[in-house]
C-alpha positions as CSV (number, residue, x, y, z in Angstrom):
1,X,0.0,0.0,0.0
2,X,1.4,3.5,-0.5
3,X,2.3,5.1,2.4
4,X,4.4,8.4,1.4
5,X,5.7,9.7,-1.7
6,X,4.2,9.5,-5.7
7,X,5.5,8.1,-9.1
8,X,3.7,9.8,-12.1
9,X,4.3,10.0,-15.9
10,X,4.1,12.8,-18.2
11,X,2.9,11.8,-21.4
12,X,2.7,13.5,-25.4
13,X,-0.7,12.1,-27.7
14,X,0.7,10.8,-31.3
15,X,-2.2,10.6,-33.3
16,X,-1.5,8.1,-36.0
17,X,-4.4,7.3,-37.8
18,X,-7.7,9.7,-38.1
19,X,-10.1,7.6,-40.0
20,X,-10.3,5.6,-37.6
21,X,-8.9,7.4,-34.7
22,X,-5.5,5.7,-33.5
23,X,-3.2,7.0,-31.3
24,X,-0.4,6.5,-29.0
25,X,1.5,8.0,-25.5
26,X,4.8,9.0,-25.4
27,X,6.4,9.2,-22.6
28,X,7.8,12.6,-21.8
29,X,8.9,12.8,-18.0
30,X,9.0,10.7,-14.8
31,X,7.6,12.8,-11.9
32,X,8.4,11.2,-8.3
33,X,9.3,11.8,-5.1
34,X,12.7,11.5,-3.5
35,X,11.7,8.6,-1.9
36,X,8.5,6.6,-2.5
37,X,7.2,4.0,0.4
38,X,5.3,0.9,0.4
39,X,4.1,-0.8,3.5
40,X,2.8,-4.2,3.3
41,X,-1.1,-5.2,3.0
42,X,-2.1,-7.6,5.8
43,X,-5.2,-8.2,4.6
44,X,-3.7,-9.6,0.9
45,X,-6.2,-11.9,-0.3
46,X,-3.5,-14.7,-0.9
47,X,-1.4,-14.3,2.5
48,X,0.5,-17.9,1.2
49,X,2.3,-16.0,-1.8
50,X,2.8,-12.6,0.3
51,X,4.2,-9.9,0.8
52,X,6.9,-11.1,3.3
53,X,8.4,-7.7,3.4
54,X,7.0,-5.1,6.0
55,X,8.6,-2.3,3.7
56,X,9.5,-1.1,0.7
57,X,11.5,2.2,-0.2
58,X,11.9,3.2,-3.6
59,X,14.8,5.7,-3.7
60,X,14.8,8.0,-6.8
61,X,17.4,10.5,-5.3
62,X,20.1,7.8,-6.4
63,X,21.3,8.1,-9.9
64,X,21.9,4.8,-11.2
65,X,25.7,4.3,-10.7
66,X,25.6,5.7,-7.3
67,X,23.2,3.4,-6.3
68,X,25.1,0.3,-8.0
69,X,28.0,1.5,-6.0
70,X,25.9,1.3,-2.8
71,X,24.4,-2.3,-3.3
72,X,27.8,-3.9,-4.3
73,X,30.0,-1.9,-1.7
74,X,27.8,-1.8,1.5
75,X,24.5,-2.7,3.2
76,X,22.0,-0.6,4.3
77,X,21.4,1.8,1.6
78,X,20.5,-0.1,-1.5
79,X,19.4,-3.8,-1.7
80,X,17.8,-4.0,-5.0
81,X,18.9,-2.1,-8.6
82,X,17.0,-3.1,-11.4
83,X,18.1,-2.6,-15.1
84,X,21.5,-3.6,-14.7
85,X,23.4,-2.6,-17.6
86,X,25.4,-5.6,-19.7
87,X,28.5,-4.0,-19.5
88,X,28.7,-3.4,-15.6
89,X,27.1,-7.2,-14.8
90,X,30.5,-8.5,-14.2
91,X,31.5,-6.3,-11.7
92,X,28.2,-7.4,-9.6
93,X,29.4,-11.2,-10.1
94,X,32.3,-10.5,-8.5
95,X,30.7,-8.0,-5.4
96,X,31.0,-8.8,-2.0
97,X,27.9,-7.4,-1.1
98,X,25.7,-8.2,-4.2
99,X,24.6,-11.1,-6.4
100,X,23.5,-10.5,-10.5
101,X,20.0,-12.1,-11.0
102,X,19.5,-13.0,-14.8
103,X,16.0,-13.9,-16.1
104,X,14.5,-13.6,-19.6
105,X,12.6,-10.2,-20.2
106,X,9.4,-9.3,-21.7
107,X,11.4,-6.8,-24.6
108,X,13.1,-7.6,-27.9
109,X,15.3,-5.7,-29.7
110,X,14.6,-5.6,-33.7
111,X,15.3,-3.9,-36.3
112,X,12.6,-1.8,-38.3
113,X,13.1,-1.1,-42.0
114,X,11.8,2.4,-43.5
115,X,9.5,0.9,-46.3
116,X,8.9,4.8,-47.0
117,X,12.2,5.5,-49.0
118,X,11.8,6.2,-52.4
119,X,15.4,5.0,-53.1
120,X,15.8,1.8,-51.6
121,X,13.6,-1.2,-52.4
122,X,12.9,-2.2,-48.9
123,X,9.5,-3.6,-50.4
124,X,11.2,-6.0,-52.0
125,X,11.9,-9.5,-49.8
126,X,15.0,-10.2,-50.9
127,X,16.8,-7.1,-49.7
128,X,15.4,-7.3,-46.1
129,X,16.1,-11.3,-46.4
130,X,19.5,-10.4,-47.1
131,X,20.1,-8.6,-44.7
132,X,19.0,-10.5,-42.4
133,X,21.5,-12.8,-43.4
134,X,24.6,-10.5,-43.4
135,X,24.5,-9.9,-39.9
136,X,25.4,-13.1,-36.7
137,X,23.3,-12.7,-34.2
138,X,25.7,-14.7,-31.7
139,X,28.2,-11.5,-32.5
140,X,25.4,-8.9,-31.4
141,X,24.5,-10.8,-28.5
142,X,28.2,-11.0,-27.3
143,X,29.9,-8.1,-27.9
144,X,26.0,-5.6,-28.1
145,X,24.8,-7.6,-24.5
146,X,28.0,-9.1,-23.1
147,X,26.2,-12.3,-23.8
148,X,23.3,-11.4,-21.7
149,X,20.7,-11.7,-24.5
150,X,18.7,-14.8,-26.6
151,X,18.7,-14.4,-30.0
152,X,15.0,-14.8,-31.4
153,X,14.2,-16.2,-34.8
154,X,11.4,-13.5,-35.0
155,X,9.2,-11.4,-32.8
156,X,7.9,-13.7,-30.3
157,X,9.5,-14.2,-26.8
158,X,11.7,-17.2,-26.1
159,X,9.5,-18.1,-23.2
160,X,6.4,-17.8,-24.4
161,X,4.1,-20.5,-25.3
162,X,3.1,-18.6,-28.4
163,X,6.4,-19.3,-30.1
164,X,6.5,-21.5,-32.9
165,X,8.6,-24.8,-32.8
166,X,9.5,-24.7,-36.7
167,X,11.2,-21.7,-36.9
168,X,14.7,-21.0,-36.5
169,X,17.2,-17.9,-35.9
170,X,18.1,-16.7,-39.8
171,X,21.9,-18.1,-39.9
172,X,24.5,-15.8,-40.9
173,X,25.0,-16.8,-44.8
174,X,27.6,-13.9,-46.2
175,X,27.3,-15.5,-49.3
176,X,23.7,-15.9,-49.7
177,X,23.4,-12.3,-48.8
178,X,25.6,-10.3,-51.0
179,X,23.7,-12.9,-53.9
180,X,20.7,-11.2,-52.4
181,X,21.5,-8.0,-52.5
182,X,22.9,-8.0,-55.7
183,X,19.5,-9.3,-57.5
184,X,18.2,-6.3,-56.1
185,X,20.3,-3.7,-56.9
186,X,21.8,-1.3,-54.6
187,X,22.3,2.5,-55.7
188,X,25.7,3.1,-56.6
189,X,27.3,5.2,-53.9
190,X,24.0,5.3,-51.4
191,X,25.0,4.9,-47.7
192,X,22.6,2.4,-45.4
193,X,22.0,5.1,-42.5
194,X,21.5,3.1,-39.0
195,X,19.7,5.2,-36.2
196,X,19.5,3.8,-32.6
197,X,19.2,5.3,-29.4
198,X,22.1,5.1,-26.9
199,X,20.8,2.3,-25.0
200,X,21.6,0.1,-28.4
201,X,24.6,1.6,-29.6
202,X,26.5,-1.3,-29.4
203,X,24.0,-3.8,-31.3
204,X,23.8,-0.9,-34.2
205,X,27.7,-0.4,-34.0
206,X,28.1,-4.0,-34.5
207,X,25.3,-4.7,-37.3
208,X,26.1,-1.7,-39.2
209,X,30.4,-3.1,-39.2
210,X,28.9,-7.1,-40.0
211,X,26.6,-5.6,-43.1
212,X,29.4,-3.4,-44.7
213,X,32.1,-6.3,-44.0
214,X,29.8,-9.0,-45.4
215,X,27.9,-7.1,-48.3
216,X,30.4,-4.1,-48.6
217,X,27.9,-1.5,-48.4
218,X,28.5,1.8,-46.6
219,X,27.0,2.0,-43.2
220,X,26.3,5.2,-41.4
221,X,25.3,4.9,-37.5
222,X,23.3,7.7,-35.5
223,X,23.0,7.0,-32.0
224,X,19.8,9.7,-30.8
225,X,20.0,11.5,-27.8
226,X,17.8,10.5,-25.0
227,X,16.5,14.1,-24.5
228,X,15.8,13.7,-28.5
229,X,14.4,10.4,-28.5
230,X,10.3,11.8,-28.1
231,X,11.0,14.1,-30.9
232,X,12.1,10.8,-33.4
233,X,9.7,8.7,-32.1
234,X,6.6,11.0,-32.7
235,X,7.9,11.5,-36.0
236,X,7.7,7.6,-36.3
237,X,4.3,7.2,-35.1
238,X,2.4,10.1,-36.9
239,X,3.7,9.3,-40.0
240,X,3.6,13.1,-41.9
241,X,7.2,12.9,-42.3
242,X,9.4,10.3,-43.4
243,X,12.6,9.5,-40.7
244,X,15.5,10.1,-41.6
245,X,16.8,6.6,-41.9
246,X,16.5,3.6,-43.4
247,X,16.8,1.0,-40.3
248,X,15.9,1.5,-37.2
249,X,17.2,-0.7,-34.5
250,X,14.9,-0.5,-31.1
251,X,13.0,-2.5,-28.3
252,X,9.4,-3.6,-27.9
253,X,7.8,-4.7,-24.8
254,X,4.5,-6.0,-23.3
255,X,3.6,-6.4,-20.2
256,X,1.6,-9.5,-20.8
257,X,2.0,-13.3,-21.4
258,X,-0.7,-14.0,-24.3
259,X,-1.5,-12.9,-27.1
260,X,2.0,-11.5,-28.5
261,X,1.4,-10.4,-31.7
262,X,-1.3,-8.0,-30.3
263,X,2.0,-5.8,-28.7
264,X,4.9,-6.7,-30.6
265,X,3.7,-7.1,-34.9
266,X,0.9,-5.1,-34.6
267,X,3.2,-2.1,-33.1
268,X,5.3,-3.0,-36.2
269,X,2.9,-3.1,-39.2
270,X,-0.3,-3.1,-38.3
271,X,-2.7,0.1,-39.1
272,X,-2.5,1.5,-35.7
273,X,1.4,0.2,-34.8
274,X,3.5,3.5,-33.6
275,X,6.2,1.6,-34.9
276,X,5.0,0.9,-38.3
277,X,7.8,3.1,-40.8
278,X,6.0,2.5,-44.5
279,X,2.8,1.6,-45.9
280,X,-0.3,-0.9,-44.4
281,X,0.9,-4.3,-45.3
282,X,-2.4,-5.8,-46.2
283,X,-1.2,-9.0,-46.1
284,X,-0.6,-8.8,-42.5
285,X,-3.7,-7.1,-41.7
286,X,-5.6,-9.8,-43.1
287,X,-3.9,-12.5,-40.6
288,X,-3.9,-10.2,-37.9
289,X,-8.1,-9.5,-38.3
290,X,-8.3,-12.8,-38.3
291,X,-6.5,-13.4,-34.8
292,X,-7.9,-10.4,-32.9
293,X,-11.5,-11.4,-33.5
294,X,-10.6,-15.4,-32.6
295,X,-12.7,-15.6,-28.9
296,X,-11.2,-19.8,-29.1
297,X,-7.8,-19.4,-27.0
298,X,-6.2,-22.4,-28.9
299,X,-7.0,-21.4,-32.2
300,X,-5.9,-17.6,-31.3
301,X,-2.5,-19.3,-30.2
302,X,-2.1,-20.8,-33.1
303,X,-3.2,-17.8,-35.4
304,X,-0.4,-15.7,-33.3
305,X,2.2,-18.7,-34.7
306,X,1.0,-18.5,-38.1
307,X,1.7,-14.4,-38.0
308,X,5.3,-15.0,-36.4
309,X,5.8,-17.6,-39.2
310,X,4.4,-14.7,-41.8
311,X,6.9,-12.0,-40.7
312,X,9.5,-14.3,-40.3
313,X,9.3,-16.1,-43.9
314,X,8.6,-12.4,-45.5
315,X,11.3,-11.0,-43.2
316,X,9.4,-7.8,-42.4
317,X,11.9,-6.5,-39.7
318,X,15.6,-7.3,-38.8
319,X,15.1,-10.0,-36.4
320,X,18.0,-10.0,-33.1
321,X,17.2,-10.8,-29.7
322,X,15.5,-10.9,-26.3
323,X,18.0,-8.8,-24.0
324,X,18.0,-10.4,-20.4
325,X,16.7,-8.4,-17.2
326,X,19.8,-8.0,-14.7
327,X,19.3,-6.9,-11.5
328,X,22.2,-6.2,-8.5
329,X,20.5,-7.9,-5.3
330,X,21.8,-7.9,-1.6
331,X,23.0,-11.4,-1.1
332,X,20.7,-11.8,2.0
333,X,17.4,-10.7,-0.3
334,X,15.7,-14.0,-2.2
335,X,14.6,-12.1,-4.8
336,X,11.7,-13.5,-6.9
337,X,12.0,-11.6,-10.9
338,X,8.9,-11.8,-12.4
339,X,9.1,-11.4,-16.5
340,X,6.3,-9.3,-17.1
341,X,6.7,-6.6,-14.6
342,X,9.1,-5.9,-11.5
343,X,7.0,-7.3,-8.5
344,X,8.1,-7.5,-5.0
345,X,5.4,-9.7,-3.2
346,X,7.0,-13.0,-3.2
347,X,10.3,-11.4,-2.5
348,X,11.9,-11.9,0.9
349,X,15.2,-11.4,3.3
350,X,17.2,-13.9,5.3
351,X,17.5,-13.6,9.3
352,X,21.4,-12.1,8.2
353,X,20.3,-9.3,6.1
354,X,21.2,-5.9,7.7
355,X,17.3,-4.7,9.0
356,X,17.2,-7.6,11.4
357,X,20.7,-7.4,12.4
């Protein structure tokens, strides 16, 4: 229950379609309290699962490397700090104080393609097939996650039951893909311009070097400013202007376990997706009519395969990976990561944590 402090978000309308109205939120700012505190509910309807903690504190004062510092130097101060980043998860292996909790996420990082450039046939499957095929996963994942990542053979979650058993990651084929590429045709002289925002650098750094060493094509990378990213990503959903770039490498989440293509390929292509960068694919809206108006759970679960088979076999995005969720945890917390969402109520201390010594 809340007992003192707030956490609210500021957020900007997109309007993507008007006919029929479609929009999206953007997040602008976090507004919260220096400190925000949770006491537990007694009265929880299911006391067997929890909470077993009297009280939380959330402490937003703390920028994030201060309050790494605190959980893997000392006690007291910081037990939990979620959203570990890749590159600092060996130092909180080897803490004293902390321990690194891995578990699969709810987010994939893809790749969209601007099907809205005039000069590049991004329409055409063979292009986005190749590649697809210029670029090893395994490479991204190690040196664009320090490993901490599962590569994904399309837009459907590792973990979820909704994946389909038949499909595999795309391999990395340098040969097939500069065959590809040069049955389409590339403009002579035209630069492939890779945006990403900073949290990606390293997976755009390292697919832009793996498609200009395995198809020799000029590679430009822009990595966005986070005070800039609303600004690009209102020019993605509303669609008046076409981006300046031609692939876009980002993340997708949902904070759901069914029913995947409803968050992550209708975001991508589908009429209303904020994510969408080029025209309706009808194709896809066909399949995906079909699956939101399915009330049968089974055949819905198998209409969200058939979609994930659709996008990977047409290869309408650049398919990479499921990054993993890292958190820094006291070694005296048992914490319990949910996938979905960070939840606390099955999350616990040992009799030597520092509150009840």
């Amino acid at each position: 229950m809340l007992k003192k402090g707030f956490s609210s978000i500021k957020n900007r309308i997109a309007i993507i379609e008007s006919d029929p109205f479609a929009c999206t939120w953007l997040k602008e700012k976090d507004k919260k309290t220096a400190k925000v505190e949770l006491e537990a509910n007694i009265r929880y309807r299911n006391p067997e699962r929890g909470p077993r903690l009297k009280k939380v504190v959330f402490r937003n004062d703390f920028s994030y490397h201060h309050a790494l510092s605190l959980c893997m130097n000392s006690e007291g101060q910081v037990d939990i700090v979620t959203k570990v980043r890749p590159k600092d998860a060996g130092k909180v292996v080897s803490s004293p104080f902390a321990k690194l909790v891995n578990e699969k996420s709810n987010t994939i990082v893809t790749g969209i393609f601007n099907r809205f450039v005039q000069d590049l046939p991004f329409t055409d499957r063979r292009l986005r097939e190749g590649l697809n095929l210029a670029i090893n996963p395994e490479k991204i994942v190690h040196d664009g996650f320090k490993g901490y990542a599962d590569i994904v053979p399309a837009l459907t979650l590792p973990w979820s039951k909704e994946g389909s058993n038949d499909l595999r990651p795309k391999p990395f084929d340098p040969i097939q893909a500069k065959e590809l590429l040069e049955e389409v045709g590339w403009p002579s002289g035209r630069i492939l311009r890779i945006a990403s925002f900073a949290k990606y650098k390293g997976a755009a750094r390292g697919a832009a070097r793996s498609i200009q060493d395995t198809i020799g094509i000029s590679v430009s990378v822009t990595i966005i400013p986070d005070a800039e990213k609303i600004k690009w990503m209102q020019v993605l959903a509303e669609k008046k202007l076409i981006p300046n770039w031609d692939l876009l490498i980002i993340d997708i989440s949902a904070f759901f376990l069914e029913d995947m293509p409803a968050y992550f390929h209708r975001e991508l292509f589908g009429f209303d997706g904020s994510l969408r960068a080029g025209p309706r694919v009808m194709s896809f809206e066909h399949r995906f009519t079909a699956f939101a108006g399915e009330t049968n759970r089974n055949k819905r679960k198998k209409l969200a395969q058939e979609i994930d088979q659709y996008v990977y076999h047409e290869a309408l995005a650049l398919f990479l990976c499921s990054p993993r969720e890292l958190y820094a945890v006291n070694k005296n917390v048992n914490f319990i990561p949910f996938r979905t969402t960070f939840e606390l109520a099955e999350t616990e201390v040992t009799a030597n944590h520092w509150s009840l010594r």
